[in-house]
N, C-alpha and C positions, 0 to 999 in steps of 0.2 A: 504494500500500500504506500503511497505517495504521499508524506505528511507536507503540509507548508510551514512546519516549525518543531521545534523538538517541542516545545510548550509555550503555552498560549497563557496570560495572565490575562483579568478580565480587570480591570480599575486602575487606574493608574495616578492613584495617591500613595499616602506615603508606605502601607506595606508592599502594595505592586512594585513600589520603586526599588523598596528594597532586596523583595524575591526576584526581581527583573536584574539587578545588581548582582548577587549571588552566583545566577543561573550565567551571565555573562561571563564573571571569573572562572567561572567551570568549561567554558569554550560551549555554550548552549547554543542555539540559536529559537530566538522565543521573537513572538507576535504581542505586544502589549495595547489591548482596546479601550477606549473608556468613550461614552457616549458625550461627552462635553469636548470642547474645541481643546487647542493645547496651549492655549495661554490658562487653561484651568489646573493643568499639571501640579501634582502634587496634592490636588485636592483642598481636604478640610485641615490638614497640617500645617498649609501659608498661611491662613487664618489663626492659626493657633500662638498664644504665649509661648509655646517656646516650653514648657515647664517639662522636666524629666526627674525620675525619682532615682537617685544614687544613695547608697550605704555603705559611711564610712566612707565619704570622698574628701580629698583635701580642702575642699571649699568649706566643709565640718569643720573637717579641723581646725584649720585655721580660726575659726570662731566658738571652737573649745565645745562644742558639739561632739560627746561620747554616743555614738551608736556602732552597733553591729551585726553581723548576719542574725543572731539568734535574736534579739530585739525586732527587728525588722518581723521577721519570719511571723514572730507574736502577732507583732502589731496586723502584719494581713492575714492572717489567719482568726482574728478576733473580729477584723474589720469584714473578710467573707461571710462568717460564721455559715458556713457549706453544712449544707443540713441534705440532700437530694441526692439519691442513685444514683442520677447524672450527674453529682458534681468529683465522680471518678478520675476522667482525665483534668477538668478545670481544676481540683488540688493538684495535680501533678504538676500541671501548667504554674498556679501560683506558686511550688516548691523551687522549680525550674526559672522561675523567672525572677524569683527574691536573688536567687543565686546568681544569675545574670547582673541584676544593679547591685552587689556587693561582689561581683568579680571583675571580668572584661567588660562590662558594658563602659564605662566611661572612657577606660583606655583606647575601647574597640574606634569609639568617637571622635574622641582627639587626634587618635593617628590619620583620620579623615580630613583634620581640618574645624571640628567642630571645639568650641571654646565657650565656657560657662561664665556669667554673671558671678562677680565673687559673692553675692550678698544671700545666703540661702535662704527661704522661704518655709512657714511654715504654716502649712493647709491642715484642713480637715483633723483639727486638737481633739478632737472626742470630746473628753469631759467625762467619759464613765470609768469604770478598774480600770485594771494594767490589760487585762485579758478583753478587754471588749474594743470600741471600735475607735479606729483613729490613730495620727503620727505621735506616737511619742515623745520623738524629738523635730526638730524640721528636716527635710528632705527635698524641698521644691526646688530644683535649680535652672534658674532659666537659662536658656539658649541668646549666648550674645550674638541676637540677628534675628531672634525669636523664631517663630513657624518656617521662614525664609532661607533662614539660619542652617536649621535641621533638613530641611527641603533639600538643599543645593549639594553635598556630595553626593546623597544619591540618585538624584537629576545626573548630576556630571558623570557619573560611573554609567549611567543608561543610556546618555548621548555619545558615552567614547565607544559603548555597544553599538550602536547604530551607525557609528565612524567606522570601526573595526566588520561592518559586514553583519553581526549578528543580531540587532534587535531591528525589526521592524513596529513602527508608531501607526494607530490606525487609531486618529480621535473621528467623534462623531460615529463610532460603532458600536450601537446597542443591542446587545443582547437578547437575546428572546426565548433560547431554549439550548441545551445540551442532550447531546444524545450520543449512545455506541453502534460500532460498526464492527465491531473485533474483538466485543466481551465486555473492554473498558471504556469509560466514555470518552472517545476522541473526537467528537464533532462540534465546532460552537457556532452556531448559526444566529442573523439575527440582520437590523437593518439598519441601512448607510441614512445619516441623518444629514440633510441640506447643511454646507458652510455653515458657519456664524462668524462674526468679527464682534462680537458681543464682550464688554469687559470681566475679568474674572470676576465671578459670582453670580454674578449674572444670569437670570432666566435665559436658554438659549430656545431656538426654533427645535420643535419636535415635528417639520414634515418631512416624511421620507422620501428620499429621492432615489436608493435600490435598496438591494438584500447581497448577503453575502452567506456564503459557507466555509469555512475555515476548517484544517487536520491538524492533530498535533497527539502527540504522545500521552502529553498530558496536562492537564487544563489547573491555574490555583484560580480563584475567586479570591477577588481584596477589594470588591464592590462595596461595602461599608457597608452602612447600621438606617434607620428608621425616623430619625428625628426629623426629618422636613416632610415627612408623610404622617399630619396630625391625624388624620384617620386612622392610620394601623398604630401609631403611638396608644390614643382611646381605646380602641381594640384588645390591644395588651396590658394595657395599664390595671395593675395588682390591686384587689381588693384589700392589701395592707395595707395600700396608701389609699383608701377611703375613695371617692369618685372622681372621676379625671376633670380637672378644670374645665371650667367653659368658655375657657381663654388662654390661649398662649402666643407665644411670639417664638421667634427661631432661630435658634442658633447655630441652623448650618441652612443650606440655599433647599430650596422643594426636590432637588434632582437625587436626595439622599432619602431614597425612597422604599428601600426595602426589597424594591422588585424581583433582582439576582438573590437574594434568598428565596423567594418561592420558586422561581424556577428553579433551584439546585433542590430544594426538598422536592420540587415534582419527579426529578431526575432520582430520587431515594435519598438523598441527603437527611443525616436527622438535626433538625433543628430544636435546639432546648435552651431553656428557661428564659424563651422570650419573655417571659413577666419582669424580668430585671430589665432593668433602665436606670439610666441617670439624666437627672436634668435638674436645672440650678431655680434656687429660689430668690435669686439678687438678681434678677434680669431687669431692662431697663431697655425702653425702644430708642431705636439708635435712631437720630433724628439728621443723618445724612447716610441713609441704607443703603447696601449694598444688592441685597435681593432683598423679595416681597416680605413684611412683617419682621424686619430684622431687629432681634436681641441682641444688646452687649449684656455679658456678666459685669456685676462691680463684685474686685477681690478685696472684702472688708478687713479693715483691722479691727481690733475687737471693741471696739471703744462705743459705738454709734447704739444708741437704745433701739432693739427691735420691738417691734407692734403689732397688733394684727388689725385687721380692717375698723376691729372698736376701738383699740387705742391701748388693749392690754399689751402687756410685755409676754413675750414669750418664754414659758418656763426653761428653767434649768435641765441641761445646760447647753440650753441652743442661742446662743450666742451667735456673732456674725464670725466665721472661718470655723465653725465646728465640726456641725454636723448635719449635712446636708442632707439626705435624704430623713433625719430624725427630721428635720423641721419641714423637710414639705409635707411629711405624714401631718404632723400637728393642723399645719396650715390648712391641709383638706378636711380634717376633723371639726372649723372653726365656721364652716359653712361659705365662706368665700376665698378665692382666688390670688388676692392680693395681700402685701403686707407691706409696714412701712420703715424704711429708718429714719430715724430720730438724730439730729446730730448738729454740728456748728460749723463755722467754717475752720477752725482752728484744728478740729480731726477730719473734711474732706482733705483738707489740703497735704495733712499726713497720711490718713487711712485707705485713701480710698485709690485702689488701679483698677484698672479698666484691663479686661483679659481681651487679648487680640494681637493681633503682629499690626493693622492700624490704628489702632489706638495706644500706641507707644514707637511710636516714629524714634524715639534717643536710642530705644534697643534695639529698632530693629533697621534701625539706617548705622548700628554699631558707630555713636557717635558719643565718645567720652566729654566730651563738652557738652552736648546738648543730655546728657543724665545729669552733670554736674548742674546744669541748671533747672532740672527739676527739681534736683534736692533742693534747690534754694528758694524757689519759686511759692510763693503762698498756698496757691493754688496751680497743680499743672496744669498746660494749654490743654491740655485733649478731658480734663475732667471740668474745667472752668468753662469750654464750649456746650457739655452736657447743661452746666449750671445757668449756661444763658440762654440756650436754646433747645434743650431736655423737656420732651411733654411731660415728663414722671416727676418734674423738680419743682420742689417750693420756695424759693429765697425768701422773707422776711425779716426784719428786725427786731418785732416784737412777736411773741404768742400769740396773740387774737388773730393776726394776719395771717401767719404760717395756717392757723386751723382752719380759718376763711378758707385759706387756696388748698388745702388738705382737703375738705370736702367740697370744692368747685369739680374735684377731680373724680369724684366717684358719684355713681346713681345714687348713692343716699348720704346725709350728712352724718354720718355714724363718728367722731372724732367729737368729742364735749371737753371744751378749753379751760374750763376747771378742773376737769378729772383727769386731762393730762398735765396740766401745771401739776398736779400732786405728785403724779406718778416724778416728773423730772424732778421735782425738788426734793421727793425723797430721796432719789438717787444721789442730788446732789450735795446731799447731808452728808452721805457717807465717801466723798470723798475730802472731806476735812482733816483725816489725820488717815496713814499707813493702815488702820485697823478696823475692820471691814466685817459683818457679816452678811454682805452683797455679795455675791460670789461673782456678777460681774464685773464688780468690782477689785475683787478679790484678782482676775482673769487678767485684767491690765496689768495690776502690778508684775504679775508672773511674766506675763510677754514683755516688759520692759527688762526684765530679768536677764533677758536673752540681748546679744548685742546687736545682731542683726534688726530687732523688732524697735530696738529705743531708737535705731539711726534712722531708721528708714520706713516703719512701719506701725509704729505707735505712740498716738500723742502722748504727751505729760500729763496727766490727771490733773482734770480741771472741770468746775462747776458748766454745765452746759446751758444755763442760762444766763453767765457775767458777759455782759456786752462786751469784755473785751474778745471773746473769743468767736462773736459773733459775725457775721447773722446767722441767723437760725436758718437750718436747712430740714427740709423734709423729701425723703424719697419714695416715690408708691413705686412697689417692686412685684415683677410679672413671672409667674412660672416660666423656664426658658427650656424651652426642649433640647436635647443635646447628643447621650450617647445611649448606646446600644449595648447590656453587659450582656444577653445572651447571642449565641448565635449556631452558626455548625459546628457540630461537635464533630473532634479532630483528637488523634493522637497523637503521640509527642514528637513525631515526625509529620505533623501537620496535613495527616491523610484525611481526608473526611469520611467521618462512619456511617451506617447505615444506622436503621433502627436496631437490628436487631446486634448491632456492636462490629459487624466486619468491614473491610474501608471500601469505601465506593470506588472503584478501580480505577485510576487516573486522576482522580478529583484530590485537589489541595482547598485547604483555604485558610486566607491569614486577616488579621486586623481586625476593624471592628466587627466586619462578616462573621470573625470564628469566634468573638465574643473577645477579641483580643489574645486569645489560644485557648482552644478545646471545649470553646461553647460559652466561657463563663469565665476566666480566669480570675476577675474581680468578686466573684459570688453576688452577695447582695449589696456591696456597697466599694468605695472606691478611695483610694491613699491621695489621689491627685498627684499629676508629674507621672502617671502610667499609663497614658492613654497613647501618647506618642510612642512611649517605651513598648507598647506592648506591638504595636504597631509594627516599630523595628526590630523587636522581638521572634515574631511569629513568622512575619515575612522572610527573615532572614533564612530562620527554619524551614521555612516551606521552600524557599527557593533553591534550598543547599541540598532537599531531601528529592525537590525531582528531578534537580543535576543528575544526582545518582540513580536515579529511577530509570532516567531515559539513557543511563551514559551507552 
């Protein structure tokens, strides 16, 4: 039989890039498709912070950060809490993959060209034991270039393939079905979609202009996750977290739809524990969008009083950088969609980043002057445009106003400006001396503890209604749809299984498709800085294991 490739990858973001990279160094010759133009290359990764999770990297060190494999290991294993039959290979994967960001992964990176942000990050703190969920220590290390950053070795490993003879680019080719002709499935058929000159992110044209049939040995899937298909998000969405919004906004473009996962389950592929998802509760409409209903996350510092649509605080210990899916549960248990932070300008101007490779131009145009002057800066540019031209933002000077423009912004005026005067002024009792039985309070002091968080990440404990630290800010914040934690379940050679456990013969799949590795690697919840990681993770694997498959 006559193949047109040894293997055919089907998405060409960041784990296609990676198993496309792989497969190169192995003398492959592979076909790489994705249904978007190729200024979209790379996918939902360019878009991304940049954030990857290392243990025990010298960026710790350096800022006296004690962690280690066995730490680590706790921490995601508390944070999966894998409880399903199916999550047999997704612990292998999360074993496998702890081991990775506390072995070669950073080295593997750097010898690439990739280079870290000295100032490390610290996501998703839990707040419950040592054994439950969340970073113990911080782990977050962003990419100096951010999403662009991570993107560009293995873009350039994939373009010296296509110099070198061995990778052919086929954008604007979507998918429609896989099928066998010789036992395993080596057909990927599907249809040629009209040019586009459309800017990345961008809604493209879906008319077809032909079809295609493609051969190859052996087929990986790195088509990604669900999050811009709010219908199949609803669909899925777990009755642990109470009923799906009646609203969302989105944090990756409509073309991240889900669809190459039904077609690889039609093909026998088993897909499990779709009910896991991730999606942020600090979303904010970005008021110069990229695609339709676009979301930015804001990466809170701990400081800002969260709310909920009445104006209560959110229990212990959901905090802003905690715990993310603990507080979208709450949120959907409150009967509305929305919540708010509470805050001044004295902690946006500390607290508050904006996740994205455009909304931090200093990181990601890797410009040492233009960071030195966001440290310095009151307010950053790109969070100060939110605050003047943000539909989610309140500026005021005084409380009555703030609560005014708090409830212009919702169908009902549910916010009562004496019952939150009380709520801030209790809070701001207790920060009058070190000794607290505020535990949000209690939460700042600890993150300032940290050097990383006093320089860069958390204000100074201060009354949030002394005019000096003013004006008062209020922010109405939107569920943000995002990632995908299940998906194809895949062994640790990134084979994809069937239902009944045997590997679908020829079929790989990596990234967020395979749940990140093996369906689930994250289980029910997520460390943050592993979403890229797993990405290049899995890809790597898949791409290394059908080198050898086809060699």
């Amino acid at each position: 039989m006559a193949y047109d490739a040894d293997v055919i990858v089907i998405g060409a973001g960041l784990a296609g890039l990676a198993a496309t990279a792989e497969l190169v160094d192995a003398g492959r010759k592979v076909i790489l498709l994705d249904q978007e133009p190729e200024q979209s290359i790379g996918g939902q990764a360019h878009w991304s912070f940049g954030g990857l999770f290392f243990v025990d990297s010298p960026e710790q060190r350096r800022l006296r950060i004690k962690d280690s494999h066995a730490l680590a290991l706790q921490d995601w294993m508390g944070t999966a809490a894998f409880d399903r039959p199916e999550d047999h290979w997704p612990r292998q994967w999360a074993e496998a993959y702890v081991d990775f960001a506390a072995g070669e992964k950073r080295s593997w990176l750097h010898r690439q060209g990739v280079r870290f942000f000295p100032v490390v990050g610290w996501a998703e703190r839990g707040g419950y034991d040592a054994n439950g969920h969340g970073n113990s220590v911080p782990r977050f290390h962003i990419t100096w270039g951010t999403g662009p950053g991570i993107v560009a070795p293995f873009e350039r490993r994939v373009r010296a393939g296509v110099a070198r003879g061995l990778v052919q680019l086929k954008f604007r080719h979507r998918v429609t079905g896989l099928s066998r002709s010789a036992g395993s499935v080596d057909t990927v058929t599907g249809e040629i979609l009209e040019p586009s000159g459309i800017e990345r992110g961008q809604a493209s044209s879906r008319t077809v202009a032909g079809a295609f049939e493609l051969k190859a040995q052996a087929v990986i899937v790195t088509s990604g996750g669900i999050g811009g298909n709010h219908d199949l998000v609803r669909a899925n969405w777990p009755e642990r977290l109470g009923n799906p919004p009646e609203r969302m906004i989105s944090g990756v473009p409509a073309h991240v739809d889900g669809k190459m996962l039904g077609i690889a389950e039609e093909t026998g592929a088993h897909l499990i524990n779709r009910d896991r998802m991730w999606h942020y509760t600090e979303g904010i409409q970005n008021w110069n969008p990229i695609w339709e209903n676009h979301g930015i996350r804001i990466l809170p510092g701990p400081s800002s009083l969260w709310l909920d649509a009445r104006g209560n605080r959110l229990p212990v210990p959901l905090f802003p950088g905690f715990d993310t899916l603990g507080t979208l549960e709450h949120i959907m248990k409150t009967g509305y969609d929305y919540t708010w932070f509470v805050l001044d300008q004295k902690i946006i101007g500390k607290e508050f980043a904006l996740s994205g490779s455009e909304q931090n131009p200093d990181l990601t145009g890797k410009s040492v002057k233009d960071v030195l002057g966001r440290a310095r800066a009151d307010v950053p540019g790109p969070v100060k445009a939110f605050m003047d031209k943000g539909v989610d933002f309140v500026v005021e000077k005084d409380l009555g106003a703030l609560v005014r423009g708090m409830n212009a912004l919702t169908k009902e005026p549910l916010i009562d400006e004496t019952e939150l005067r009380r709520v801030i002024v209790s809070r701001d009792r207790e920060i009058a001396n070190p000794f607290t039985k505020d535990l949000q309070v209690t939460a700042i002091h600890g993150a300032r503890r940290f050097l990383g968080d006093k320089l860069i990440r958390t204000a100074s404990p201060h009354r949030i209604l002394d005019p000096k630290a003013g004006p008062l800010i209020a922010v109405r914040l939107n569920i943000l749809t995002r990632k995908t934690l299940g998906g194809l379940e895949t062994d640790l050679s990134s084979r994809v299984l069937t239902e009944g456990g045997d590997p679908l013969e020829g079929v790989y799949a990596a990234g967020e498709a395979a749940g990140f590795g093996g369906g689930g690697v994250h289980g029910y919840r997520s460390l943050e800085g592993t979403f890229l990681g797993g990405c290049l993770f899995s890809g790597r694997t898949a791409g290394r294991a059908a080198a050898k498959a086809v060699g």
